[in-house]
TORSEMI-796799 format. One record per residue (C-alpha): residue number from 1; residue in three letters; x, y, z. Coordinates in pm, 1 decimal. Each point is the difference from the previous one (the first is absolute). Layout:
residues N
[NUM 'ALA' [X Y Z]]
...
END
This chain:
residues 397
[1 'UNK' [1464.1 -2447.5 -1015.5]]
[2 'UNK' [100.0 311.7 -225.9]]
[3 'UNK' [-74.1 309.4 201.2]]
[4 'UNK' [-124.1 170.8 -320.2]]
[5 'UNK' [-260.1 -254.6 -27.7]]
[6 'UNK' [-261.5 -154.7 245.4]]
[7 'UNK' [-6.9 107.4 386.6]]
[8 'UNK' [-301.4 -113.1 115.8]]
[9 'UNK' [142.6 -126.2 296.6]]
[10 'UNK' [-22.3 351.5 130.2]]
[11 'UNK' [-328.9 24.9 -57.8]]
[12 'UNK' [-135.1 -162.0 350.1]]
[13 'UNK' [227.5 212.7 197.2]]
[14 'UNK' [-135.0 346.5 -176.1]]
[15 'UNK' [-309.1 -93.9 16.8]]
[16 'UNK' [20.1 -53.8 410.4]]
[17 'UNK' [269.1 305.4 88.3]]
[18 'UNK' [-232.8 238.1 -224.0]]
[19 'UNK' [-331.8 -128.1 184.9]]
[20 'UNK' [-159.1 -61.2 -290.7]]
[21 'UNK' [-67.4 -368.9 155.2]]
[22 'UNK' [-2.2 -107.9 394.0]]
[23 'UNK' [89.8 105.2 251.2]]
[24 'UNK' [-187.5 357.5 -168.3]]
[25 'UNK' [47.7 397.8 144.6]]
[26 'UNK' [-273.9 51.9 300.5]]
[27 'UNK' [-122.2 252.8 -148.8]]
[28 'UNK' [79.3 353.9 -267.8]]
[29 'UNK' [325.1 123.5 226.5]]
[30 'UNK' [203.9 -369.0 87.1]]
[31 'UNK' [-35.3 -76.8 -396.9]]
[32 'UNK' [146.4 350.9 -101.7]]
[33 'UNK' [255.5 -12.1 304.2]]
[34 'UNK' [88.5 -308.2 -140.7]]
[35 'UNK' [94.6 102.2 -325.3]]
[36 'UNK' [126.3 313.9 85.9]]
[37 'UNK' [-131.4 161.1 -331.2]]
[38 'UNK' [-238.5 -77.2 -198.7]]
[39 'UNK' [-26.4 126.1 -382.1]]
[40 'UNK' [-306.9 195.1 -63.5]]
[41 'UNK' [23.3 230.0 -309.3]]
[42 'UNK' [-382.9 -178.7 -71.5]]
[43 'UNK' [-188.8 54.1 332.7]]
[44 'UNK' [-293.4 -194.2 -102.9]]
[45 'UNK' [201.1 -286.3 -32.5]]
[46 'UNK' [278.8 79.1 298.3]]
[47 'UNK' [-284.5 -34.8 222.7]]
[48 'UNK' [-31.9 -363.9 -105.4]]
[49 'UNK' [396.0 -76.7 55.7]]
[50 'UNK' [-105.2 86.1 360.9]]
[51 'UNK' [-303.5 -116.0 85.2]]
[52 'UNK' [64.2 -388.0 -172.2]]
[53 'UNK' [296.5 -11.4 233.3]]
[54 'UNK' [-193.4 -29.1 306.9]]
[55 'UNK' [-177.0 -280.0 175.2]]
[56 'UNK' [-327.9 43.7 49.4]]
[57 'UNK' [-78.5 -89.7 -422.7]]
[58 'UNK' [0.4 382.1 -118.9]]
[59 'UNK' [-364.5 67.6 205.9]]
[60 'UNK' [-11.7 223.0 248.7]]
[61 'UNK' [-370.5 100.9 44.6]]
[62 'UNK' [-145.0 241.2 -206.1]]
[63 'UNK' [170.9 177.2 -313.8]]
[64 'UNK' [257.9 -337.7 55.3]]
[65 'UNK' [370.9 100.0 53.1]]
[66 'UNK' [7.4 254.6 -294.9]]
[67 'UNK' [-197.6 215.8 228.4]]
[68 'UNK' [258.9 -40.3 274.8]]
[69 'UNK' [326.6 86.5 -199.4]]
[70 'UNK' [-133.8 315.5 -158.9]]
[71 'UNK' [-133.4 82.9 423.1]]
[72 'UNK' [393.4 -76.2 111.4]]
[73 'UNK' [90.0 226.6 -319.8]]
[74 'UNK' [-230.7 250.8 146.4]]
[75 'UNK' [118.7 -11.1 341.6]]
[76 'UNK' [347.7 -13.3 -80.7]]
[77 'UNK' [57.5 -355.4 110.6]]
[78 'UNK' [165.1 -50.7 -351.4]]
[79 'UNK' [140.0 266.5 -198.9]]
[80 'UNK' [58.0 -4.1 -374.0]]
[81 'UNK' [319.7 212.1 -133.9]]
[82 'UNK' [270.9 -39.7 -260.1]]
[83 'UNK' [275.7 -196.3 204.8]]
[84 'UNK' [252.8 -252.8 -93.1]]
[85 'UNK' [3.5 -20.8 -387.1]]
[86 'UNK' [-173.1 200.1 -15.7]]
[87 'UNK' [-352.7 -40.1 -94.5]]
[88 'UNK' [-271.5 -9.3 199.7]]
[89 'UNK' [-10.6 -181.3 354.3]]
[90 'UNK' [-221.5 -99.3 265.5]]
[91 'UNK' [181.0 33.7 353.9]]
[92 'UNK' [-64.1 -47.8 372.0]]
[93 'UNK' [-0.3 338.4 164.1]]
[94 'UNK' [253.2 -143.1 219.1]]
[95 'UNK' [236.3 -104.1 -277.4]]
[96 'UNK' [-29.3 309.0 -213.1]]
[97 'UNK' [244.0 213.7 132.2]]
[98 'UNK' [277.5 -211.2 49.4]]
[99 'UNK' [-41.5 -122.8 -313.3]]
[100 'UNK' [-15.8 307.0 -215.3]]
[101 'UNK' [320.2 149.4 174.2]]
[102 'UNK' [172.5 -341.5 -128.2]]
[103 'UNK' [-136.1 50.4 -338.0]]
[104 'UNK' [27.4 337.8 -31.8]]
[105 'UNK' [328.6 96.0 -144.8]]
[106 'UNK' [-24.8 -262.0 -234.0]]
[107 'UNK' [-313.0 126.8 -120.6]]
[108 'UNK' [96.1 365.3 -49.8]]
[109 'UNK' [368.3 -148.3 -184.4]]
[110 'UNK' [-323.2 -170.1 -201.3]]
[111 'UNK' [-153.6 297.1 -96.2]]
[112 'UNK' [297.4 225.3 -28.6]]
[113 'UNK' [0.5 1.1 -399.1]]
[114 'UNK' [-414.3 95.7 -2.8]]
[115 'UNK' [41.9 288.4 308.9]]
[116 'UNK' [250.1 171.5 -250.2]]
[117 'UNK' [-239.0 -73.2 -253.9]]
[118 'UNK' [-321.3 155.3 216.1]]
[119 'UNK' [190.4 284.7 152.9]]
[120 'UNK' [-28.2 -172.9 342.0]]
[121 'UNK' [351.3 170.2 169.4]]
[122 'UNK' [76.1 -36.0 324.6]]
[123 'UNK' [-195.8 378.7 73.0]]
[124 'UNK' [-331.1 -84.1 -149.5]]
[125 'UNK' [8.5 -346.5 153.1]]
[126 'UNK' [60.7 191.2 316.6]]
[127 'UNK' [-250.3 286.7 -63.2]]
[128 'UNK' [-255.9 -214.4 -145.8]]
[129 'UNK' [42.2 -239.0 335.5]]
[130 'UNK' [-79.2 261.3 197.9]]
[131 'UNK' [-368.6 127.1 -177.9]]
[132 'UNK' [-49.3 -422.6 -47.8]]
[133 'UNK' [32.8 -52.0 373.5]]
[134 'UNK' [-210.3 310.8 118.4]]
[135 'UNK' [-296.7 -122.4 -229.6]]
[136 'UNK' [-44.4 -302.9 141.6]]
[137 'UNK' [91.1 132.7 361.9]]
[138 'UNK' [-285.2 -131.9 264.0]]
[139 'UNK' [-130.9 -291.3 -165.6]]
[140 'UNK' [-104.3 218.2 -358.0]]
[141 'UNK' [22.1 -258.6 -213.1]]
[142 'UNK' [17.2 113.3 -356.1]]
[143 'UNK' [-58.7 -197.2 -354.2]]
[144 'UNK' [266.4 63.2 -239.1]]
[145 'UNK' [-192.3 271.0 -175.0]]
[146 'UNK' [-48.4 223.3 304.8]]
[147 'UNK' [383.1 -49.3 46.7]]
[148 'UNK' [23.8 104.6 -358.5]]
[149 'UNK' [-151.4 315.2 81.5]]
[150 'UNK' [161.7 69.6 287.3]]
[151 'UNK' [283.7 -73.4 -166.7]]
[152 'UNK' [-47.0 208.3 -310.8]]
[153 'UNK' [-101.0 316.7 187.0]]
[154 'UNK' [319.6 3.4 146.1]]
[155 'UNK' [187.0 15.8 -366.8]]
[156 'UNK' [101.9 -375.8 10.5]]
[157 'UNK' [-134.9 -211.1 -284.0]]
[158 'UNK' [-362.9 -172.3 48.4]]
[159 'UNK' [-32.7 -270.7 -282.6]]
[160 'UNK' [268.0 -170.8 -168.7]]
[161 'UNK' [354.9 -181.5 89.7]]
[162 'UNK' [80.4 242.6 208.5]]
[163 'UNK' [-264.9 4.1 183.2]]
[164 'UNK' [6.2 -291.3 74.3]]
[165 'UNK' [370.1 -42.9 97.8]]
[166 'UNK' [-78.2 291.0 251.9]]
[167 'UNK' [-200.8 -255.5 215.7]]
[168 'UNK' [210.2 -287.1 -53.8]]
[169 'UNK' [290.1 170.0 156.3]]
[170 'UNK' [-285.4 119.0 286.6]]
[171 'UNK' [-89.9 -378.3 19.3]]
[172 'UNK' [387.0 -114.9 2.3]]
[173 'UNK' [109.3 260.5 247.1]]
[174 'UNK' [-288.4 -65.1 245.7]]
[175 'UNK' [-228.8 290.7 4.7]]
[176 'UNK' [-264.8 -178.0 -206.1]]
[177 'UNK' [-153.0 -343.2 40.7]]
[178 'UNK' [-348.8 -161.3 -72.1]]
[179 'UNK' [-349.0 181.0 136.1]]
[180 'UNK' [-330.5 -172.5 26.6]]
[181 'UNK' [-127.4 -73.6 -339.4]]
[182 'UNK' [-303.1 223.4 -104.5]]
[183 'UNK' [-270.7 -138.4 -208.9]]
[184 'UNK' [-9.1 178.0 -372.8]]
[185 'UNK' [-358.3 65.9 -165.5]]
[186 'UNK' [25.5 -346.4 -171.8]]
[187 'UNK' [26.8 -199.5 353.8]]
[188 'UNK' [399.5 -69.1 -73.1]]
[189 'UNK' [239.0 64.2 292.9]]
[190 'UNK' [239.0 274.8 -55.7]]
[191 'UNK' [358.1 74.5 156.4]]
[192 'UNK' [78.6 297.3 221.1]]
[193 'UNK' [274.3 107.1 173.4]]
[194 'UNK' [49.6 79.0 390.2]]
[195 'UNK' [295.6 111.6 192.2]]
[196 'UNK' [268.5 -303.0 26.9]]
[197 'UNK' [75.2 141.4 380.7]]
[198 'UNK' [-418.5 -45.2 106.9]]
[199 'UNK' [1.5 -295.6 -180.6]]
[200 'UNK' [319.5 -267.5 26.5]]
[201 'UNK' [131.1 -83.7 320.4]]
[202 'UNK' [354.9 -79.8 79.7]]
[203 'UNK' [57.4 -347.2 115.1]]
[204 'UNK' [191.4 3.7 337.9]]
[205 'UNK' [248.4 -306.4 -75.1]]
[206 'UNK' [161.1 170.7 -258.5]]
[207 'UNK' [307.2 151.0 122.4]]
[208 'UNK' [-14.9 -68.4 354.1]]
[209 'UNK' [384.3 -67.2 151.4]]
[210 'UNK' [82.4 160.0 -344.6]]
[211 'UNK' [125.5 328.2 -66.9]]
[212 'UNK' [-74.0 196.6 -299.1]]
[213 'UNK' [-103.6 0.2 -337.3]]
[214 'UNK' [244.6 -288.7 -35.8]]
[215 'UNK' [-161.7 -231.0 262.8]]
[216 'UNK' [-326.1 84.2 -99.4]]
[217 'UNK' [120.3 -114.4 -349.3]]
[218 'UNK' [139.8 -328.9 99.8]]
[219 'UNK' [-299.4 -64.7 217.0]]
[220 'UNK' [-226.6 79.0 -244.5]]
[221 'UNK' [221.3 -228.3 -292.3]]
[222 'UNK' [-37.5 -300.1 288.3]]
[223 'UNK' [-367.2 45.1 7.3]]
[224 'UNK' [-44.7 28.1 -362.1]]
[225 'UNK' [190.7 -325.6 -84.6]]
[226 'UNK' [-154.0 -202.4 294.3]]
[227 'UNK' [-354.0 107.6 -126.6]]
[228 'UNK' [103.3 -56.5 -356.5]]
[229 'UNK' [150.2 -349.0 20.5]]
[230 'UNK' [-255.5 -133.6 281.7]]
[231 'UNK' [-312.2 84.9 -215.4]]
[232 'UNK' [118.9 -122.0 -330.4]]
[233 'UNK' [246.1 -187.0 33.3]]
[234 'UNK' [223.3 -232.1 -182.4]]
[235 'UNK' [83.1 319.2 -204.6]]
[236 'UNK' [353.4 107.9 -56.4]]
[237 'UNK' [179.2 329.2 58.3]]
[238 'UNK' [-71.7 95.2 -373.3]]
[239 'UNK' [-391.0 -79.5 98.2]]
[240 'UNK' [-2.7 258.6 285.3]]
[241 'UNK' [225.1 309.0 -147.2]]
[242 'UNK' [-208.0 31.0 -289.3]]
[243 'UNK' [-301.4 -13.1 184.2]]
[244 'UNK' [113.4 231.9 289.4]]
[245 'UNK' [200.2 225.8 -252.4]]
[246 'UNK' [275.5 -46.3 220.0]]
[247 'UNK' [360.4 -89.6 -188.3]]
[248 'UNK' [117.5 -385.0 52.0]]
[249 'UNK' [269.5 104.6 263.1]]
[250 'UNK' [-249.4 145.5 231.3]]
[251 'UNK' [-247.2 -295.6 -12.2]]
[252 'UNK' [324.1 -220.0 84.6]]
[253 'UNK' [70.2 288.7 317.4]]
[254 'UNK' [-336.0 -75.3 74.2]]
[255 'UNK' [9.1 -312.5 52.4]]
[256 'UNK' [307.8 -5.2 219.8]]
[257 'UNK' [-170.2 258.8 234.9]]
[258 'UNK' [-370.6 -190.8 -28.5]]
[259 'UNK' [246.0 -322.5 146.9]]
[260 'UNK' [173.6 231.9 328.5]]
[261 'UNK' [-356.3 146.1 35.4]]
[262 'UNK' [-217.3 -361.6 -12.2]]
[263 'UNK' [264.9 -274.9 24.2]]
[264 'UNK' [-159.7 -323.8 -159.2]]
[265 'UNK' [-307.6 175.0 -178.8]]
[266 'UNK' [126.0 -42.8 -349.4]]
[267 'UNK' [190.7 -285.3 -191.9]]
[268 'UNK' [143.4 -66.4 -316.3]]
[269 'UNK' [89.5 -236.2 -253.7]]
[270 'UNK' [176.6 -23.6 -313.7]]
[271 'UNK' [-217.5 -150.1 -307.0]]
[272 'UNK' [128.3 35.0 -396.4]]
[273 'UNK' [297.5 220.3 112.7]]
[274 'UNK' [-228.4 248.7 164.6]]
[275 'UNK' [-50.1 56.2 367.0]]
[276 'UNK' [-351.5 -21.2 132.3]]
[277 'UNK' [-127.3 175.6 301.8]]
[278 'UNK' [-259.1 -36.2 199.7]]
[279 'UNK' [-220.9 -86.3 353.8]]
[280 'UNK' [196.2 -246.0 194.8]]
[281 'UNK' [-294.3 -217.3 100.8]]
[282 'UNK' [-55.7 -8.0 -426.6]]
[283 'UNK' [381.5 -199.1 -18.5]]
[284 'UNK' [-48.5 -352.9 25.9]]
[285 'UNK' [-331.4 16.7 -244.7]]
[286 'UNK' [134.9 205.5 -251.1]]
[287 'UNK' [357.5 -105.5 -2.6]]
[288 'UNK' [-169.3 -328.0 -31.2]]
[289 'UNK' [-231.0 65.0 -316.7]]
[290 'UNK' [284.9 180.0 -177.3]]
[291 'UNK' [260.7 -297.8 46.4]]
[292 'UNK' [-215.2 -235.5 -142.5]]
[293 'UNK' [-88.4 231.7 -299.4]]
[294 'UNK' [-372.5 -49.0 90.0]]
[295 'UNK' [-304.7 174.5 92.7]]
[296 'UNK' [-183.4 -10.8 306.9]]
[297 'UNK' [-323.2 95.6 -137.5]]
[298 'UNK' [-33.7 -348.7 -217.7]]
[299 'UNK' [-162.5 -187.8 306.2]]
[300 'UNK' [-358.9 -131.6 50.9]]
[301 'UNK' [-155.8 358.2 135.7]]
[302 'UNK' [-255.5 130.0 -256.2]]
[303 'UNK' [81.1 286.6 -253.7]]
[304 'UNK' [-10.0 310.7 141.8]]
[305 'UNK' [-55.1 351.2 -252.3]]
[306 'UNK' [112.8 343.6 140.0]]
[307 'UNK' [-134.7 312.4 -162.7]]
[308 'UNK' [299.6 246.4 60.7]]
[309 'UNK' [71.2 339.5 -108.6]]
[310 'UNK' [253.6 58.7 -274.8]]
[311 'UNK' [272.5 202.1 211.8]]
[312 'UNK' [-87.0 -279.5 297.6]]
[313 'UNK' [345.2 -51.6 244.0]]
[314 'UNK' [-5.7 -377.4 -93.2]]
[315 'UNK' [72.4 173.1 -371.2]]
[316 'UNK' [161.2 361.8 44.2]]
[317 'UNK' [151.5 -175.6 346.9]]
[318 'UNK' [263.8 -151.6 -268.5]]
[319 'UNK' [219.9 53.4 -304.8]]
[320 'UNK' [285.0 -228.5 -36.2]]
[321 'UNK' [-182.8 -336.8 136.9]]
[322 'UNK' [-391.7 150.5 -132.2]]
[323 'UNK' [18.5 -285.6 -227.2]]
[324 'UNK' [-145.3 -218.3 220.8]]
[325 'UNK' [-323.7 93.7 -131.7]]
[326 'UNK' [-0.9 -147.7 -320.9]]
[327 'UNK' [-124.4 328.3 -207.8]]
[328 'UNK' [121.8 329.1 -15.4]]
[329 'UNK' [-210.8 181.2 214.9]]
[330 'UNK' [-39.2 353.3 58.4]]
[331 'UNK' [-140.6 -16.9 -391.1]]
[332 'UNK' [-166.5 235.6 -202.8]]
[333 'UNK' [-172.4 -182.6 -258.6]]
[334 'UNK' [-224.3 148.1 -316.6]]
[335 'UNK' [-224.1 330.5 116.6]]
[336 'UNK' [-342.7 -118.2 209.0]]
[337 'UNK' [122.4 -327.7 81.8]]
[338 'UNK' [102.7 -111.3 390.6]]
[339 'UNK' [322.6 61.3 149.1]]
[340 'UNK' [-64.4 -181.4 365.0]]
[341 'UNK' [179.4 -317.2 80.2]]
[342 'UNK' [-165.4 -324.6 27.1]]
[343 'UNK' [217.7 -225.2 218.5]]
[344 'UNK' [-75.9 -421.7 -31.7]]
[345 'UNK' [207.2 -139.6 290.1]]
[346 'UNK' [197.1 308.4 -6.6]]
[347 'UNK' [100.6 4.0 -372.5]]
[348 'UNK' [-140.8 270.2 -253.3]]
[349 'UNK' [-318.7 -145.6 -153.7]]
[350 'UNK' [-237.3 258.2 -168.3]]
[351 'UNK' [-68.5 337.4 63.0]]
[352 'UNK' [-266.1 162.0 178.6]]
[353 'UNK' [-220.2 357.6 28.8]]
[354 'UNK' [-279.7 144.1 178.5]]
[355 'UNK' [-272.1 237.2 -113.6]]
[356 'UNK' [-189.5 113.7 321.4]]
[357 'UNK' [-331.4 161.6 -83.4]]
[358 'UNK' [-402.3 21.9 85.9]]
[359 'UNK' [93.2 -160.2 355.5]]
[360 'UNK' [177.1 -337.8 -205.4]]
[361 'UNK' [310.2 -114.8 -64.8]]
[362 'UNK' [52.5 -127.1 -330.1]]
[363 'UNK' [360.3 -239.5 -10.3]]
[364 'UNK' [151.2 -13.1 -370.1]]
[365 'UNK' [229.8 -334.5 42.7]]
[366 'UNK' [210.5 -106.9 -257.2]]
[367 'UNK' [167.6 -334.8 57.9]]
[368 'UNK' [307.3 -87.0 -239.0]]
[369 'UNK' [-113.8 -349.7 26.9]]
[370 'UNK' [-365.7 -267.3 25.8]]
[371 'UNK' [-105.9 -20.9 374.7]]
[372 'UNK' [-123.5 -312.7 122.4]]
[373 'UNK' [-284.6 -36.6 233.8]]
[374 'UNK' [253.7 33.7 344.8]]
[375 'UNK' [196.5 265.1 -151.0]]
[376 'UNK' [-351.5 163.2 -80.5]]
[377 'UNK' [-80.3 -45.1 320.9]]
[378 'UNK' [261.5 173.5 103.6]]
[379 'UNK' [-46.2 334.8 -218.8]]
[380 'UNK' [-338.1 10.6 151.2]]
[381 'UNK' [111.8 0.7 362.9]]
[382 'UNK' [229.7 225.2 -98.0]]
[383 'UNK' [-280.3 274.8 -149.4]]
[384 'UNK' [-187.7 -54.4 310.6]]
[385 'UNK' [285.9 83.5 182.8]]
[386 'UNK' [-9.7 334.4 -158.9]]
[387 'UNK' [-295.4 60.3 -36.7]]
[388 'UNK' [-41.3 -44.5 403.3]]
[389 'UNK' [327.6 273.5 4.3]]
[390 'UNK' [-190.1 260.7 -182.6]]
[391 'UNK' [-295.5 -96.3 131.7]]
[392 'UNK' [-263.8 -32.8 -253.6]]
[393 'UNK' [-153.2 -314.3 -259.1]]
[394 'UNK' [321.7 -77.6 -249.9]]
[395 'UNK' [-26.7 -145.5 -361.6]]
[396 'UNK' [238.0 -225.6 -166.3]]
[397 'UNK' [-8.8 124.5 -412.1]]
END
């Protein structure tokens, strides 16, 4: 099988590691710990990569599951920042901190070119740290424009680039992080920002028996390839570093420490001249399917349609084997029409949209092919599903 073509014998083993089929997350927090982070630039719709990952079918009394993301969003259960990539992330509170002192210096190399650009020196990062943090001191949350005017009345800039590279480097340096979402006059949720200290917490396994910044790294390297590799796996080292932002060499460190750290928790496998890691217990299934150039999802079980987010992990989770889909997803089509992900069996299919209003949920799905009755079937179930998430009547359109 050319590895630049077909790999849809991938597909079952995604599907399962990213709980977006049995055994599903319990509930909002094992789905998010299981990913580690979870793109979420679109909140409306990063909600959804959440809630259809857990078990109990997206309902979870009333308001459905959407209710219960933005309440761990509120609480600071998860926390939405600019980490890894960076663009915007949902992260456990417990993984947070760990995780943006791994990404950090890569970030900031990132931005180095647009801080000159901004006039964000190491002084007004500093200064402009210090009025950020007292702001949001004992649980003040603050929306971005009462930051820009706390900003701007101390001489710093309060609209613009540079602005806006003054809280990135708060964000990246750990003095911002995600407040409970306020409600704007319109009824949509809007971001603030709370102190990263009140709000992340540390988690105790990292750096124990370690000393240092450098065990802390290598700890935190372990952790970040076991998570990667164990949730959405077979992926390569390619896969991971230009999801995590990390460079090829430390994704291959990583894996070496996530092997001293938990001996037997990962395999690999070589397929098409690239090495595939992943779960151990996913081996002998996935090895399997890839040897004999087939896919496991061309058995008797009925269709099944997923309604995913564009910037999903079982699409942004991947860039040198994201081909498995069959499309090119994330896509930005003509102006107006959908840019959701309709998955058939786990391969692109049609694009999707919601337009919530008057207490409804109207579904714009747009299939790139004829359904039959099952498959039909199985678009319906599908709405249903979401419309239980959100909680309210949906409409197929």
């Amino acid at each position: 099988m050319d590895s630049r073509g077909s790999m849809d014998w991938l597909i079952d083993s995604r599907l399962r590691r990213q709980q977006l089929r049995p055994p599903r997350a319990g509930g909002i927090e094992d789905a998010l710990k299981n990913l580690l982070a979870v793109q979420s630039q679109e909140f409306a719709y990063a909600r959804w990569s959440l809630a259809q990952r857990c078990g109990n079918g997206a309902a979870d009394g009333v308001g459905g599951l959407a209710a219960r993301v933005e309440e761990a969003v509120a609480d600071g259960t998860v926390l939405r920042t600019h980490v890894l990539r960076p663009t915007w992330h949902f992260v456990h509170r417990d993984d947070l901190d760990w995780l943006m002192e791994l990404s950090a210096p890569r970030l900031h190399q990132g931005n180095k070119g647009m801080y000159r650009q901004t006039g964000v020196d190491a002084e007004a990062a500093a200064r402009s740290a210090d009025i950020l943090a007292a702001a949001v001191a004992g649980g003040a949350h603050k929306t971005r424009e009462e930051l820009a005017t706390v900003l701007g009345n101390a001489g710093f800039p309060d609209k613009g680039l540079g602005f806006i590279y003054l809280l990135m480097h708060a964000e990246i340096n750990r003095v911002l992080v995600s407040g409970a979402p306020v409600r704007s006059a319109g009824g949509a949720l809007k971001q603030t920002y709370a102190s990263f200290p009140e709000r992340a917490q540390q988690d105790p396994s990292v750096g124990n028996g370690a000393s240092g910044a450098a065990g802390r790294r290598e700890a935190s390297l372990g952790q970040l390839a076991l998570r990667y590799f164990r949730s959405r796996g077979p992926a390569t080292v390619n896969d991971c570093a230009a999801w995590s932002g990390l460079t090829r060499g430390e994704v291959r460190e990583g894996l070496r420490l996530a092997a001293e750290v938990s001996p037997g928790a990962l395999a690999s496998f070589n397929r098409d001249g690239m090495d595939f890691h992943l779960a151990a217990e996913e081996l002998d299934a996935a090895a399997s399917a890839a040897f004999a150039g087939r896919s496991p999802t061309s058995g008797p079980d009925a269709p099944k349609i997923d309604l995913i987010q564009c910037y999903d992990e079982y699409v942004m989770g991947y860039s040198q084997t994201r081909n498995h889909l069959g499309g090119t997803a994330p896509y930005f089509g003509s102006a107006g029409s959908p840019v959701h992900v309709v998955l058939l069996d786990g391969r692109l299919a049609g694009w999707w949209r919601h337009d919530v209003s008057g207490g409804e949920c109207r579904l714009d799905v747009r299939m790139d092919r004829p359904l039959d009755a099952d498959r039909n079937a199985a678009l319906e179930a599908e709405a249903a599903r979401y419309g239980a998430f959100l909680g309210m009547p949906v409409k197929l359109i």
